[in-house]
N, C-alpha and C positions, 0 to 999 in steps of 0.2 A: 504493500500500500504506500510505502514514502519511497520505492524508487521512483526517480522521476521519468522515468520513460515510461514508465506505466500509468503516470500522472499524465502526460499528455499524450500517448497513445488513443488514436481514433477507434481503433477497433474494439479496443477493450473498455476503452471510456462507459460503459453501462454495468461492467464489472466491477469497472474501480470503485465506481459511484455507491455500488450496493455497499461492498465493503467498507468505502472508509464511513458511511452513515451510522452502520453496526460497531462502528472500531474508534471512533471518533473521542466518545467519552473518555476511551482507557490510553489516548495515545497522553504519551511524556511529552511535557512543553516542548523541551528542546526539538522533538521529534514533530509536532504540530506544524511549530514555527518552520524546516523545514519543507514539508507540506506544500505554507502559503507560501513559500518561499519563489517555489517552483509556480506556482498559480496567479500570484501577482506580478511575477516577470510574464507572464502573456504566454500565448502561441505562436509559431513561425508562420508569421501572416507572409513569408514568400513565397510558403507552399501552398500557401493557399490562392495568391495570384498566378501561381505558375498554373495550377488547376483551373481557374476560370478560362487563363489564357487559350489553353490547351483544347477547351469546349468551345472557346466562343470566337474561333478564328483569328485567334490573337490579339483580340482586343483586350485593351487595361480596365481594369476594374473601377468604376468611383470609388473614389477615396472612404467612403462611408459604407460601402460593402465589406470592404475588408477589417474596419474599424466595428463592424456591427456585429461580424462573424467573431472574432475576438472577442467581443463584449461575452457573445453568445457563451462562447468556450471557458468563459472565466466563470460567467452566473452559473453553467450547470456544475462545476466541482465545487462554488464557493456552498452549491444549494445542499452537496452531502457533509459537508460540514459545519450546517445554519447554528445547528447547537452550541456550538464551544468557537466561533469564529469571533475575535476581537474584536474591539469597537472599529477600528480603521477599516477591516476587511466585511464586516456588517453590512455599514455604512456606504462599502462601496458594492458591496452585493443587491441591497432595498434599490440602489439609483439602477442597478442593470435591470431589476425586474421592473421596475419603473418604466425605463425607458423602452425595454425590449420584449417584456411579457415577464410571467414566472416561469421559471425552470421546468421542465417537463417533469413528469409521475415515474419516480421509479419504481411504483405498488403496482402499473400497468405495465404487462408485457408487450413492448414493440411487436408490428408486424412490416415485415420487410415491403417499403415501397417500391425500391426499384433495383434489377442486377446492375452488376461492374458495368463500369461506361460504356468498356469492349464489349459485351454481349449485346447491351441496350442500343449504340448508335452505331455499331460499325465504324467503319470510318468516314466521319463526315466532312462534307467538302465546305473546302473556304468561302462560304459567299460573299464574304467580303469581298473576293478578289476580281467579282464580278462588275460590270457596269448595272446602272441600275433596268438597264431596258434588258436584260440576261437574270437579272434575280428577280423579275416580276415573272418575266419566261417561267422561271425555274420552280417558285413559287405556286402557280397558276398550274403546272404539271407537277407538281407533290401529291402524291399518293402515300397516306399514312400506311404502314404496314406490320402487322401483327408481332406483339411484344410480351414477353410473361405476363407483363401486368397491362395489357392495352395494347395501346399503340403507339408510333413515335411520335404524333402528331406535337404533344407538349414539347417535345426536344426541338424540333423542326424550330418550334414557333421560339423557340428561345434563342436559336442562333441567328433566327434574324432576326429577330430584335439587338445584338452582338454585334450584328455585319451593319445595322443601321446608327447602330451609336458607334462603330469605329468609321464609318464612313459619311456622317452626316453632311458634312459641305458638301460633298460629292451629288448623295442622292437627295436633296432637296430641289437641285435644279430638276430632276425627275418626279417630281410629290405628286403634280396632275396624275400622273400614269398610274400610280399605286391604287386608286378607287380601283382599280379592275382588280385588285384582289377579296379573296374570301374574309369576312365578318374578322374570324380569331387572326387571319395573317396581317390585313391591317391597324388591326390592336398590336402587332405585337412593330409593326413599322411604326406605327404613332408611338409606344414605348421605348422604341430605338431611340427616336428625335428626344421624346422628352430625356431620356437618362445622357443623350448627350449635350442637352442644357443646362441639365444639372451638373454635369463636367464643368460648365465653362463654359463650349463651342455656343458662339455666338451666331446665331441660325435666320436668315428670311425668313420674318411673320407672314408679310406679304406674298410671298411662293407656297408656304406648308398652308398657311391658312385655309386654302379653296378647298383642298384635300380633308381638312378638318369638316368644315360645312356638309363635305361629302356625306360624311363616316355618320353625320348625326340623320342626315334625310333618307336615311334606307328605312327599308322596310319594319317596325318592330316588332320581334319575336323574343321570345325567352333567353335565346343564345346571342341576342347581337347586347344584351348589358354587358358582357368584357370590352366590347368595341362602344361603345357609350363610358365606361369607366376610364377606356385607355383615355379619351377626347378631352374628359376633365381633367386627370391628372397632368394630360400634354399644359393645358390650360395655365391651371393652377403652377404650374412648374414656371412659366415663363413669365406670370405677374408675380411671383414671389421673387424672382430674380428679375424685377425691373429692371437695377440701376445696372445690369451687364446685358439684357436683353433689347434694351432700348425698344421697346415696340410701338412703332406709330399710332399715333395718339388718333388718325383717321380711321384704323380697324377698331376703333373699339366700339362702334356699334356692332359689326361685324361678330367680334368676341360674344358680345351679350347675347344676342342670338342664337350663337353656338351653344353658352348655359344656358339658357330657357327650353333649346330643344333637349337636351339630356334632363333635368329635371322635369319636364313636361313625360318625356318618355317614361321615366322611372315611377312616374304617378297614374301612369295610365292599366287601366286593371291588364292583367296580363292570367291568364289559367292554367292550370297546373304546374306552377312553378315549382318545383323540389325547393328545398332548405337554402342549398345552394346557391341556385340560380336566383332568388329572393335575396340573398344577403348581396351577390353582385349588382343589383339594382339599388339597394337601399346604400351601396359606398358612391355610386356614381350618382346618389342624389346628396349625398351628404358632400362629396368632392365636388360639385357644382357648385351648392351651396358656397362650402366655403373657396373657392374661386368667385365668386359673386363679389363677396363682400372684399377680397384683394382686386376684385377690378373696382369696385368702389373707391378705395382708398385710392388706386390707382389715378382715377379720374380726377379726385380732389386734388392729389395734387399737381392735377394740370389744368387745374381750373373748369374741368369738363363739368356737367351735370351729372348725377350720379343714383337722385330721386327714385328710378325705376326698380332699383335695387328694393325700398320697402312696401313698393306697390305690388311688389313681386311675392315678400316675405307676408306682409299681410293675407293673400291669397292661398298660400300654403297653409300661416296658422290656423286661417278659418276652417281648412278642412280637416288639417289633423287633430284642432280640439272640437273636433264636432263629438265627437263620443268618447268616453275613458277608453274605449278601444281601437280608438278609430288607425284603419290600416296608413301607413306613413308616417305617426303621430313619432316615433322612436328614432327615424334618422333627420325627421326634421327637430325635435326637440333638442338631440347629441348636439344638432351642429349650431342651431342658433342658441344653445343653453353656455357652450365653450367656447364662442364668438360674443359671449352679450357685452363683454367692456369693450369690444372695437366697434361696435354696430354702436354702443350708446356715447360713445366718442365722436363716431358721422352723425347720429341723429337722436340726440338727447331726449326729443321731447316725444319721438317716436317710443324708445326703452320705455319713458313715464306713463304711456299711453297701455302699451301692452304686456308690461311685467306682471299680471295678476293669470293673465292667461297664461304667459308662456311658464310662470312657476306655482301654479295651479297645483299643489300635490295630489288632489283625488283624478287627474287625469293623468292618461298614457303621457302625452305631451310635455305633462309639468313634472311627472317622476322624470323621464327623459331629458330635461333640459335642467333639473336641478342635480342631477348623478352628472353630466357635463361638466355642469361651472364648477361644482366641487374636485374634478380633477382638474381644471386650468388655473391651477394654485399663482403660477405667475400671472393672473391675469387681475389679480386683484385690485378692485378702485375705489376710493370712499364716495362717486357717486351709485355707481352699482349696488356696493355692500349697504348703503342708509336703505336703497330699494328694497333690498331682501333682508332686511335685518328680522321682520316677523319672523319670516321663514327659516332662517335660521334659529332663533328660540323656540318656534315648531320645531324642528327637527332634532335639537338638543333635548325636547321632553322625551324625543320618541325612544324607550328600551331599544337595545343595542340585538338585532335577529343574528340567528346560527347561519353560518356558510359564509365562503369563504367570500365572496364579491360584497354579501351586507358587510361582515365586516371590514374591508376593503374602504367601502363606502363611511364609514362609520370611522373610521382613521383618518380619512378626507375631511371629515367636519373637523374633527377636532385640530387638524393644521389650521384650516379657517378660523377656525374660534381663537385660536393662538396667534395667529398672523393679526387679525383684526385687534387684539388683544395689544400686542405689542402695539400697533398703529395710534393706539390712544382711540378709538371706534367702539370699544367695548370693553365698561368698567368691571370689577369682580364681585359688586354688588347689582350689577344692571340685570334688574328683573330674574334672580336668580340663575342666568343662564348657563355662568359656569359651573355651578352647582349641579343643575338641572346635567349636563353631559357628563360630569363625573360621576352621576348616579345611575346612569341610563347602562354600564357594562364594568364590570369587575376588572377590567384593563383600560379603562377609558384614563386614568390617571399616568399611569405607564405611556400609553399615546399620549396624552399631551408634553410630557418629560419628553419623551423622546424627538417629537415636534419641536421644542422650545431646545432642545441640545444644539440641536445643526445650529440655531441661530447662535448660539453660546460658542459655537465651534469656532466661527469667525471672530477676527478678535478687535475687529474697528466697530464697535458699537458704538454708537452716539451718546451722549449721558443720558437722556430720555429712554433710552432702549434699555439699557444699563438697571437704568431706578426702577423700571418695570417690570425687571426679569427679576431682581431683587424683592420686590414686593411682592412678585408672584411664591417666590422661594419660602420667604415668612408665611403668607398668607397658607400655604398648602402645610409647612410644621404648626399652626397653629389648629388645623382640623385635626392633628390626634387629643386635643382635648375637647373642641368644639365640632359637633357634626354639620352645624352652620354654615363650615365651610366646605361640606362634602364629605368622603368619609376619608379616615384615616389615611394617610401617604402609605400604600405596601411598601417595604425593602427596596425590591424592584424600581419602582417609582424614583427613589431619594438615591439610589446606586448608579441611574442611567443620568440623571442630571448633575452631580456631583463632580464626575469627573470633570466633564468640560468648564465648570464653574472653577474649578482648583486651578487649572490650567488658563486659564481666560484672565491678562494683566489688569483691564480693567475695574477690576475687582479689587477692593485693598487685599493688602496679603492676612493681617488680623483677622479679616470678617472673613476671608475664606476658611483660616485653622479654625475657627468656631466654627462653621457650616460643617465641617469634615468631623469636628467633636460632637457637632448634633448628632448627623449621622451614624457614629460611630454608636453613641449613648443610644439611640431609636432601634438603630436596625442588629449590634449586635459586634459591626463588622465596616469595613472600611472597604470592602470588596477587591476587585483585581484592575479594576483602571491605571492602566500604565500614565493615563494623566496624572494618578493623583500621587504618586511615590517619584514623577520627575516633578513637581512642583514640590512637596517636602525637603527634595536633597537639593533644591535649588535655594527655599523659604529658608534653609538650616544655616545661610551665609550671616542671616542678619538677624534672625530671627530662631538660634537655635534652640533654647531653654522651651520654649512652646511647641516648636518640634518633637522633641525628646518627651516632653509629658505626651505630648498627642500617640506618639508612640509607644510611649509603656504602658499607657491604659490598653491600645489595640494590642500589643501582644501578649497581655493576661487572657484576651477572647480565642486566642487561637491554640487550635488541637495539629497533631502531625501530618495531617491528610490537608490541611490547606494551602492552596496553588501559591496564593500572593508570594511567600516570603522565597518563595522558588523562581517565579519567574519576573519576577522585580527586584531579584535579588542586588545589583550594581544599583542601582538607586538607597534599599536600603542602606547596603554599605557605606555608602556615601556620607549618610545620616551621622550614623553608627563610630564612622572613622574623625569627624567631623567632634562627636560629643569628647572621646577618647583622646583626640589632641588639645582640650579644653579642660583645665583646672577644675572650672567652675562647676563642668557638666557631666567630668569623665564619672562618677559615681553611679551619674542614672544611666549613663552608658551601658558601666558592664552589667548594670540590674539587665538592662533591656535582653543584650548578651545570654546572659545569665537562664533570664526564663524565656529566652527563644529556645535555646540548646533543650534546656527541661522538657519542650513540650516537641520534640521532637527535630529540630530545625539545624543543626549541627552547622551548615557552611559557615555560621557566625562566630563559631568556637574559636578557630583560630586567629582572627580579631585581636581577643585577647591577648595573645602569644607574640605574635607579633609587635603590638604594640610596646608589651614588656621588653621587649629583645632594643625596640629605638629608645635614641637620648631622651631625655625631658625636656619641655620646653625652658629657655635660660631664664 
């Protein structure tokens, strides 16, 4: 389990993964740390472009493929060891699932999706090397042909899409000609162009555009939303990259037309859709959507008009709060629910008009667009947030439900509630409400500590920021006498904000040893935050004598099976060596010494020895 070839072995990666989750608890620090060692230096992202290259006719990958595969590859080993992984490696595990999804199930067994490339594609030829009037040819005479699992038509579609983003200057002067291909082959040409604007390559609106209009006026069936999804994403890709896209300010009627016929499509009833085929319609109305509102922005600041965008939005609302059920109500509420501070940035008085509908909680609509804004954490604005402030104390009363996406949900609030908190938006008397979420799930307090940590993490806090993470810190040890303020701080709770509070200079160093003596006197234990034993052996320069007592109280709590005095061990030394060069202090020193060793902790022993064996101070 800690060789590292087997740590980043692809093959056995589902092996490793079982084992080090079962093995985890009993590995030796030293042996852990090894471990992350190998997991936070990464994976050989060479091998992994030389792979792309190799499929996709020698095209380079975006820079963000290769970075996202990585991510990938670090979240699933960081996910077999969630239990015992450090604050640092935590920290940077929650941001991969964050940004990338969770980890996959190691309690489900995989079933193989597809054989070795050799068996699956044969050897596939370079269309990139073709002219584009030879790979519409080529395209147009593809015959998918029988594979273990299907056919090869997905591979097909994927190397042109490869051949189109390494050769996009090329075949845009050829864009007209491409309508002549099939539904999935011009999805996956419109995905060529967009993933090579998202490179960089700086492409003719005016040439691909006709071609766009094309893709959206066929015929709609079931199967043409991939070819409607590819259209917005193209979209969406080249007005989020204005200022390298440069796109005449003349197509943008043009543009808006192109999203009105892909959301129009996607709302129009369609029968027997599988699961599937329904979720690709509901992204290419939600990806119009939000291309909508980056052409918006777009226009504004070119002075264009931009109005049609909530004439647009209004007509959507109306149909999907027509019923708590009503079909659509879920990709339109996602996208305007995690859009609402840029839409009520273009049209204030619009937001003020229609926020009761669109966060309506007994409708589809308003669950939908209020699970949105709560994951667009960076979105937040104190004209939004006055808007939904009700909603927010509704949802702080509501008890905390089982499964994983409520609680998910339910983790979201309480970053809100803390962000808003810190902001000065929301006092800790204001209508119960922090109360009310620390009461609603037995970890609601732990979430907000651990909310309120990242911010503590960084270390330019403002003095506002400062006096309020401070007041929050009191305010939450005052509820183990008062339930007033919620219920008692768990362990947990006061261990996960601790650390970062020790370590954070803003803080005097006095009010922090008190905090760490609260803690210690509360919970028992001083925990294993490598923050808080490099703040002590730093605190001991000037401030030893308060050190040294903080310390001998915590090593009366401790038995032999405790990690701390093991894997923090150079910091306590530091302490320890520190009291022992000092007249004043070397007494409580070798006490400390003394009943480490007692209770099982020996590396301290020779401390002593040592010391004896040097001169004395003159």
């Amino acid at each position: 389990m800690t060789d590292p070839d087997q740590i980043t072995a692809a093959r056995s990666r589902r092996e490793w993964a079982l084992l080090a989750r079962a093995s985890a608890s009993s590995l030796r620090p030293a042996a852990l740390e090894g471990v992350l060692a190998v997991i936070d230096a990464g994976p050989d992202t060479e091998r992994f472009v030389e792979r792309f290259r190799s499929t996709s006719g020698g095209a380079e990958p975006p820079e963000q493929y290769a970075e996202q595969w990585a991510g990938a590859w670090q979240r699933d080993r960081y996910a077999a060891l969630a239990d015992v992984l450090p604050e640092q490696q935590l920290r940077r595990y929650r941001e991969l699932c964050e940004s990338l999804g969770p980890a996959p199930s190691l309690d489900t067994t995989p079933q193989p999706l597809a054989w070795p490339e050799s068996e699956e594609q044969g050897s596939p030829e370079n269309l990139a090397a073709m002219t584009g009037t030879e790979l519409i040819s080529h395209a147009r005479q593809f015959q998918p042909t029988p594979t273990r699992f299907g056919t090869n038509a997905e591979v097909f579609c994927s190397q042109l899409q490869a051949a189109v983003t390494s050769q996009a200057l090329i075949y845009q002067e050829d864009a007209p000609q491409f309508a002549e291909l099939a539904d999935d082959h011009l999805a996956a040409v419109l995905d060529g162009f967009r993933t090579a604007i998202q490179a960089g390559q700086q492409l003719s609106w005016a040439t691909i555009l006709p071609l766009v209009k094309s893709a959206t006026g066929r015929p709609h069936t079931s199967d043409t939303g991939t070819l409607h999804l590819a259209v917005a994403r193209f979209v969406l890709a080249g007005l989020a990259l204005q200022n390298t896209q440069q796109i005449p300010t003349l197509l943008g009627d043009a543009l808006w037309d192109v999203l009105e016929s892909v959301w129009s499509a996607a709302r129009s009833p369609q029968d027997d859709l599988d699961g599937d085929q329904q979720s690709v319609w509901d992204e290419s109305l939600e990806t119009a959507l939000r291309a909508a509102v980056a052409w918006a922005l777009w226009r504004r600041e070119h002075g264009a008009v931009f109005q049609v965008l909530f004439t647009a939005l209004d007509t959507l609302l109306l149909d999907a709060a027509g019923t708590p059920a009503a079909a659509g109500a879920s990709p339109v509420g996602r996208t305007v629910g995690s859009l609402i501070t840029r839409l009520d940035a273009l049209e204030p008085a619009w937001t003020r008009r229609r926020i009761e509908v669109l966060f309506n909680l007994d409708t589809a609509l308003g669950r939908a667009s209020w699970m949105a804004y709560l994951s667009s954490m960076s979105s937040l604005t104190e004209s939004v947030v006055s808007l939904l402030m009700d909603v927010y104390r509704t949802a702080a009363r509501t008890p905390a439900v089982d499964g994983q996406d409520h609680r998910d949900l339910h983790r979201r609030l309480g970053d809100h509630l803390m962000a808003i908190y810190l902001a000065g938006l929301l006092g800790l008397d204001d209508e119960s409400t922090m109360v009310d979420y620390l009461c609603s799930s037995p970890v609601a307090g732990v979430q907000l500590a651990s909310s309120l940590s990242e911010v503590v993490h960084h270390r330019d806090l403002s003095p506002d920021t400062r006096d309020r993470i401070m007041q929050w810190w009191t305010w939450r040890l005052t509820a183990r006498d008062d339930n007033a303020n919620g219920p008692a701080p768990q362990p947990e709770e006061l261990h996960t904000l601790i650390g970062p509070l020790a370590r954070n200079d803003v803080f005097r160093v006095i009010w922090r040893l008190e905090q760490l003596s609260v803690v210690l006197e509360t919970t028992g234990s001083l925990g294993r935050d490598r923050r808080i034993y490099s703040f002590l052996a730093e605190a001991a320069t000037d401030y030893l004598g308060p050190v040294l007592e903080l310390m001998h109280r915590w090593v009366t709590t401790l038995d032999m099976y405790d990690y701390a005095p093991r894997i923090r061990e150079s910091d306590i030394r530091a302490v320890l060596l520190a009291g022992l060069a000092s007249p004043e202090h070397q007494e409580l020193a070798r006490d400390i010494i003394n009943r480490a060793t007692y209770r099982g902790h020996y590396q301290f022993a020779p401390l002593l020895t040592d010391t004896d064996d040097q001169p004395g101070p003159s």
